[in-house]
C-alpha positions in Angstrom: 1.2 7.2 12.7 4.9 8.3 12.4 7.2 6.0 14.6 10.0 4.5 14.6 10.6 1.4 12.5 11.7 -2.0 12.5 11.4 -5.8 12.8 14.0 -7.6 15.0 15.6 -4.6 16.0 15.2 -0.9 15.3 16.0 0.3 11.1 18.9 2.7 10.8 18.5 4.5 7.4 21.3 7.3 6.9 22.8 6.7 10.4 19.8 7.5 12.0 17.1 5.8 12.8 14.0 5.0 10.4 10.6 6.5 10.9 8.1 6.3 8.7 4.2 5.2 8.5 4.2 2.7 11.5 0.2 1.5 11.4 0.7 -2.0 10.5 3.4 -2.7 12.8 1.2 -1.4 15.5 -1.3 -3.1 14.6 0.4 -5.9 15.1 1.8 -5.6 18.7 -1.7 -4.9 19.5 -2.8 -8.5 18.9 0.2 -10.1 19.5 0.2 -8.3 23.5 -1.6 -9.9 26.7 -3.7 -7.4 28.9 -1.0 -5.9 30.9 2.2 -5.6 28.7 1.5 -2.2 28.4 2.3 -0.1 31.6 0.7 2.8 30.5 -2.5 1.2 28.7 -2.9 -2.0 31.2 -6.3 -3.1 28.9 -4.7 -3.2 25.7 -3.9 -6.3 24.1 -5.6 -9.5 22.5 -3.3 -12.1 23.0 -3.7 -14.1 19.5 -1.6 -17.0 21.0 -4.6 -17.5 23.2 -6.6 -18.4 20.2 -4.9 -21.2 18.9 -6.3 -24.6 18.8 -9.4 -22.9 19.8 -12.6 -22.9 17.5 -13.2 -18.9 19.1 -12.0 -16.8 16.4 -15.2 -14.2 16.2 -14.6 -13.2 19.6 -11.1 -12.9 18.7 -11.5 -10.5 15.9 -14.4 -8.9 17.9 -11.7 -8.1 20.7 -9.2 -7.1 18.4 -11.7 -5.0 16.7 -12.0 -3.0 20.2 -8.3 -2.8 21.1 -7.2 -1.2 17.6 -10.3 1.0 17.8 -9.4 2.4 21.7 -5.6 2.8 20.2 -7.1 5.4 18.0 -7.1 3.3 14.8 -10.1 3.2 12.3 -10.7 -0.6 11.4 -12.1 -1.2 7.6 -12.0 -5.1 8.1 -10.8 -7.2 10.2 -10.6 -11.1 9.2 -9.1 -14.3 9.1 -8.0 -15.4 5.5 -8.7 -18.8 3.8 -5.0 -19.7 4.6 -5.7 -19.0 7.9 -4.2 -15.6 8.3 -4.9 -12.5 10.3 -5.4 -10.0 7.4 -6.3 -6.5 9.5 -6.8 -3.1 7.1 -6.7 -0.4 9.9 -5.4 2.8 9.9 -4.6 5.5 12.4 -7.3 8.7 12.4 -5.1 11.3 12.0 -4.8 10.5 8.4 -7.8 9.6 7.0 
């Protein structure tokens, strides 16, 4: 998905603003939001803060799994790394 892009605050490339290939960054805000951040999509969100210290973290990807997939987003694999990291290969439908 094309969208705008950035980290702490929005990319200006050019003097305008970035856009580019957005899917990870998404992805991303998807976990990271509780069930009601979004205004529009009140059922989206994981909440991966919830998780922590917590010995739950099938039903976390499970969940997360769900919430990309009703974004639109096709989910390869979904996992946590030896290291302990969320590693998520997922990718909008529009371009497979």
């Amino acid at each position: 998905m094309i969208d705008f892009i950035h980290s702490d605050d929005l990319d200006i490339k050019n003097g305008d603003w970035h856009t580019g290939t957005a899917d990870n960054q998404h992805a991303k805000y998807i976990v990271q939001a509780q069930k009601g951040e979004y205004k529009e999509h009140p059922e989206l969100g994981v909440g991966i803060e919830n998780i922590l210290n917590t010995e739950q973290a099938i039903d976390f990807l499970i969940e997360a799994k769900k919430n990309l997939e009703y974004d639109g987003m096709k989910v390869k694999d979904i996992a946590f790394t030896e290291t302990g990291k969320l590693s998520i290969d997922a990718q909008y439908n529009e371009r497979l």
